[in-house]
C-alpha positions as CSV (number, residue, x, y, z in Angstrom):
1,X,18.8,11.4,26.3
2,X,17.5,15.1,25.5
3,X,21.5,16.4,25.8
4,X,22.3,13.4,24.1
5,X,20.2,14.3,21.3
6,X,20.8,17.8,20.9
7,X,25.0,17.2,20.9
8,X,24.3,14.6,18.3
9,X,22.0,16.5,16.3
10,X,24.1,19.6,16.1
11,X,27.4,18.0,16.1
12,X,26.7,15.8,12.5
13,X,24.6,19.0,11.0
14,X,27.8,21.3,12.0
15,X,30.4,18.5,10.1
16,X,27.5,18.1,7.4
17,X,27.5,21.7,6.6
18,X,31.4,21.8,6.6
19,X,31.4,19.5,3.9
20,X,28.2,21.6,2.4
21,X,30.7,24.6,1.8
22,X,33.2,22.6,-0.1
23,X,30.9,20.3,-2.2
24,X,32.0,17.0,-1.9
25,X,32.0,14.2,-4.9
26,X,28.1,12.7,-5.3
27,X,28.1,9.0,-5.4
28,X,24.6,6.8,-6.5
29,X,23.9,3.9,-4.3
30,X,22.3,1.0,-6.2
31,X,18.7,2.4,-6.0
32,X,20.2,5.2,-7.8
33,X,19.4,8.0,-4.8
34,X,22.8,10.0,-4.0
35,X,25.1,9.4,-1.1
36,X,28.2,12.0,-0.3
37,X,31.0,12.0,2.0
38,X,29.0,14.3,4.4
39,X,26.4,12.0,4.7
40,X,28.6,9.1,5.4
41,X,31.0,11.1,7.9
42,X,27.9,13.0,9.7
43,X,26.1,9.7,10.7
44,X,29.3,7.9,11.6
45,X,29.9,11.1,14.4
46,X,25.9,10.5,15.7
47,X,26.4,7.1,16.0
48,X,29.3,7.2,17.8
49,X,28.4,10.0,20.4
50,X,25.0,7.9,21.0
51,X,26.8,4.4,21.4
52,X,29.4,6.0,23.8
53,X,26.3,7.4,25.6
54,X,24.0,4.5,25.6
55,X,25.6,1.4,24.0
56,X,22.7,-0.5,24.9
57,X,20.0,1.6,22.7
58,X,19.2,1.0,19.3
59,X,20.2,2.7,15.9
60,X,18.8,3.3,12.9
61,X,20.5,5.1,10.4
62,X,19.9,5.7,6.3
63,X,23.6,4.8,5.4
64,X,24.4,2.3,7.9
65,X,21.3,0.2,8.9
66,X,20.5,-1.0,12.0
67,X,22.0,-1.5,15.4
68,X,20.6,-3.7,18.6
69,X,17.5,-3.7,16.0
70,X,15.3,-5.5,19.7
71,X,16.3,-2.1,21.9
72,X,13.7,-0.5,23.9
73,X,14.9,2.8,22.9
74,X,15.8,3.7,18.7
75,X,17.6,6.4,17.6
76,X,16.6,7.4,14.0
77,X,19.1,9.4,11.9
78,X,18.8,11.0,8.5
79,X,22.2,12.5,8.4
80,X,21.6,14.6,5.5
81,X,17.7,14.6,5.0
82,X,17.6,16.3,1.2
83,X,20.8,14.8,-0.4
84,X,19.8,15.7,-3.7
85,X,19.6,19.4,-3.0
86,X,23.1,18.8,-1.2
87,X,24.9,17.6,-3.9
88,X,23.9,20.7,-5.9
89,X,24.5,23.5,-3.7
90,X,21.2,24.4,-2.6
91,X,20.6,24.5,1.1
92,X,17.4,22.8,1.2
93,X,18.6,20.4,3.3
94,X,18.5,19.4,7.6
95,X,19.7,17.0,10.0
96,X,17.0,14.6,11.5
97,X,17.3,12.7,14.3
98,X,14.7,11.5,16.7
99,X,14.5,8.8,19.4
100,X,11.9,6.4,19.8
101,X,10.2,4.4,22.8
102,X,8.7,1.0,22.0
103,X,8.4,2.2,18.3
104,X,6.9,5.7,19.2
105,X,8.6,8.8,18.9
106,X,9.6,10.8,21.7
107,X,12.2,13.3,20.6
108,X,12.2,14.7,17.5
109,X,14.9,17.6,16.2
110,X,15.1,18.7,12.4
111,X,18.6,21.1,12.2
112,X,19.3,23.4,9.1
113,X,22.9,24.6,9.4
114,X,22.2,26.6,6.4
115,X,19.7,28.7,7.7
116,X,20.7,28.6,11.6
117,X,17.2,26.6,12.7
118,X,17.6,24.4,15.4
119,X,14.2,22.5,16.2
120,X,13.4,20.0,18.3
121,X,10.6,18.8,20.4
122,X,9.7,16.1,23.1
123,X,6.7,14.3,23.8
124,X,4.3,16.4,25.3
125,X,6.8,19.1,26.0
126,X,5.6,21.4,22.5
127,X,8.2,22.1,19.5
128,X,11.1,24.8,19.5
129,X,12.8,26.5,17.4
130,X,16.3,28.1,18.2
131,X,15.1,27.9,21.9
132,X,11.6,30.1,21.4
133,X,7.9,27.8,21.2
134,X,7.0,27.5,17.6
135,X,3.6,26.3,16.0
136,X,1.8,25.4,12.9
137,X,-0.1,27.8,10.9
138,X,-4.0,28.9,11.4
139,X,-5.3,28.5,7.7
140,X,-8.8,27.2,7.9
141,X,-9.9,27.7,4.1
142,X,-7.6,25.3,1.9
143,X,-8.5,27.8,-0.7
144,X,-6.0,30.1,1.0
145,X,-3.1,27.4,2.3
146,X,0.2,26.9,0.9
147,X,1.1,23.2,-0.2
148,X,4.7,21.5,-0.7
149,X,5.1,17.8,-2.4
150,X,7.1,16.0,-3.5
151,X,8.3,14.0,-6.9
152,X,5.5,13.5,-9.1
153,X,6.4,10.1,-10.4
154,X,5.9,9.1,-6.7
155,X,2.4,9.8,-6.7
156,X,2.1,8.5,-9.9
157,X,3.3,5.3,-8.8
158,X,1.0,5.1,-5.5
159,X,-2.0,6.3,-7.9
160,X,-2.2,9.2,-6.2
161,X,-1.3,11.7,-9.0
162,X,-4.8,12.7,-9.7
163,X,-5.5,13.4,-5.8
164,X,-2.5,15.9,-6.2
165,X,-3.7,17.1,-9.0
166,X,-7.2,17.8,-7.6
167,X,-5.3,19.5,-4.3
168,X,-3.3,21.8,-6.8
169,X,-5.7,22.6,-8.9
170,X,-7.8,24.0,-5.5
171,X,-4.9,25.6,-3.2
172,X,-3.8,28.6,-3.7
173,X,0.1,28.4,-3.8
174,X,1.9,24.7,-4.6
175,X,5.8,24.3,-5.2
176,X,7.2,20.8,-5.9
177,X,9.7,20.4,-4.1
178,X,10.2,17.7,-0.6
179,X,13.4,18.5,0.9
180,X,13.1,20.7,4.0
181,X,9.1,20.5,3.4
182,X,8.1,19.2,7.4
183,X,10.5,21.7,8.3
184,X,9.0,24.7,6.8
185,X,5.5,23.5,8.2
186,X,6.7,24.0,11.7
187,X,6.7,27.1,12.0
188,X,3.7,28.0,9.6
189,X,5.4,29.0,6.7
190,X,3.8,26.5,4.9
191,X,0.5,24.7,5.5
192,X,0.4,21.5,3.8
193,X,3.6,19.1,2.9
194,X,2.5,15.4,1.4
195,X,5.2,13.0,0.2
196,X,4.8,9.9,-1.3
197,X,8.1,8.4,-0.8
198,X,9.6,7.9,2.6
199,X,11.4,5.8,5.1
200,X,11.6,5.5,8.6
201,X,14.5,8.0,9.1
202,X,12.9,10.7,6.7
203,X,9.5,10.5,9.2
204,X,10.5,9.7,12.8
205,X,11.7,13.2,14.0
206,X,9.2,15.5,11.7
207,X,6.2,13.0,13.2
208,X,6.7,14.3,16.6
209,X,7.6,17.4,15.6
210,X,5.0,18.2,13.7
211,X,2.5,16.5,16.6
212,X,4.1,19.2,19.3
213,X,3.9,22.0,17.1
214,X,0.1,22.0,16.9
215,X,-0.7,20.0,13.3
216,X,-1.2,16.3,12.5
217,X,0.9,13.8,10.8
218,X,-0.5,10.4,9.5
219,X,0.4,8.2,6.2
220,X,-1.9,8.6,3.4
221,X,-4.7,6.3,4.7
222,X,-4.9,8.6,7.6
223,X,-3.3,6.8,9.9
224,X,0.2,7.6,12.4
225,X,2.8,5.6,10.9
226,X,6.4,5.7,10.3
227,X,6.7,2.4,7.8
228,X,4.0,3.4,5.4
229,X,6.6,4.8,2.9
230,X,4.0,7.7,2.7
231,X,3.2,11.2,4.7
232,X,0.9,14.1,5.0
233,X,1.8,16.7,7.2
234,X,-0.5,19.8,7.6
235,X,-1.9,22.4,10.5
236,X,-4.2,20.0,11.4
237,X,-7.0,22.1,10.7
238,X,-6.5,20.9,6.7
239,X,-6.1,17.3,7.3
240,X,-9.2,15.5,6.8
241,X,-9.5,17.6,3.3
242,X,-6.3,16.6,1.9
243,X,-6.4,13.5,2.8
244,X,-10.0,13.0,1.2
245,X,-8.6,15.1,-2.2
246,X,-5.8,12.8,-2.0
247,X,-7.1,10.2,-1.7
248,X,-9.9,10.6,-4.7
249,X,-10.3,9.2,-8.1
C-alpha cells in the first residue's frame, strides 16, 4: 500500500501542478467553494491507480464521494488541498492522501509540487520529508510560538472567535491564512495551526502526519477525530493551552 500511496500521491500532485502553471478556469460548486480542472483530473488519476491496485479497498475523495463506503481499508484524497490559493496563483497549496484501517489512519502524505516537499508518514514508522526524518518544533512558551488559522467567519460561526482572539492577542506571531497550515507545522516552521472548518479528506493525512512527527492533533474538544469538521494541530508541547484559550469565553 506504501508504493501505492506514494505513486498516487506524487502522480496527481505532478498533473495538479501541470495545470497549476497554466491556470485553469475556477468553477463554484453549489456550497460556493471552488473546483478546477486540476482538481477534477488529479483525483480521477489517484483513483484509478488505487482501484487498479486494490479494487477491493475503499475511496474517499472531495470531488467524487465515496467508493465501497463498508471497506476495511479507505483511501482519503484531497486532490488539491488549498483550491482557493490555486485558482489565484499562489502556491499554497498540497496533495493529501492518506489511507485508513478500520477508520484510523495509517499512512499519511501531504505533497507540495510547488515547493518540491514530499511528506509522508506511517503508523509508528515517524514522518519524512523528501526522504530525511522530520519533526515538530520545541516551543515551550506560547508567548514565543508561531500560530496559523484559518477564516475568521469560521470561528465565528463555531463561537470560537473570542478563543482566537484571546490566542492572538497572547502569541507572538499569527497569519490568517489555512492552506498548507499542517504542512508547515511538520517540520517546525510553525507551531500552532487551528481550523475551524474541515472534512474528512482535509484531516486524514495531516492527523497521522502530524502524530509521527512528534505533535498532537485532536478536534477542538480535544479529542482525535477526523468527522468533527474542526482541528488543532500544534508541537504538542502547546496543546492543552490552546485548546483551553480556544475554547474560553
Amino acid at each position: 500500500m506504501i508504493k501505492t500511496a506514494i505513486e498516487a500521491a506524487r502522480s496527481a500532485g505532478e498533473l495538479a501542478y501541470r495545470y497549476f502553471k497554466i491556470q485553469p478556469k475556477v468553477n463554484y460548486k453549489p456550497d460556493n467553494s471552488p473546483v478546477t480542472r486540476a482538481d477534477i483530473e488529479a483525483e480521477k488519476l489517484a483513483r484509478k491507480i488505487i482501484s487498479k491496485k486494490f479494487p477491493d479497498h475503499g475511496i474517499i475523495g472531495e470531488e467524487f464521494g465515496k467508493t465501497n463506503p463498508d471497506a476495511k481499508y479507505q483511501w482519503v484524497i484531497d486532490p488539491v488541498d488549498g483550491t482557493r490559493s490555486f485558482a489565484i496563483g499562489l502556491p499554497l497549496w498540497s496533495t493529501l492522501l492518506a489511507v485508513l484501517e478500520n477508520g484510523k489512519p495509517i499512512i499519511g502524505i501531504s505533497f507540495a509540487p510547488a515547493f518540491n516537499e514530499f511528506i509522508i508518514a506511517q503508523k509508528g514508522k515517524g514522518t519524512f520529508l523528501n526522504g530525511k526524518k522530520t519533526s515538530v518544533s520545541k516551543t515551550k512558551d506560547l508567548k514565543l510560538s508561531f500560530m496559523v488559522f484559518s477564516t475568521i467567519r469560521d470561528f465565528q460561526k463555531k463561537e470560537k472567535l473570542n478563543g482566537l482572539v484571546k490566542l492572538c492577542e497572547i502569541i507572538r506571531s499569527t497569519r490568517g491564512y489555512a492552506d498548507l497550515g499542517y504542512h508547515l507545522l511538520l517540520n517546525g516552521r510553525i507551531d500552532i495551526f487551528v481550523n475551524a472548518k474541515e472534512a474528512i479528506y482535509d484531516l486524514a493525512a495531516p492527523s497521522i502526519l502530524v502524530q509521527e512527527a512528534g505533535g498532537k492533533f485532536t478536534d477542538f474538544s480535544g479529542k482525535f477525530s477526523l468527522t468533527s469538521g474542526n482541528g488543532v494541530a500544534t508541537n504538542g508541547l502547546l496543546h492543552d493551552q490552546v485548546l483551553k484559550i480556544l475554547n474560553s469565553r
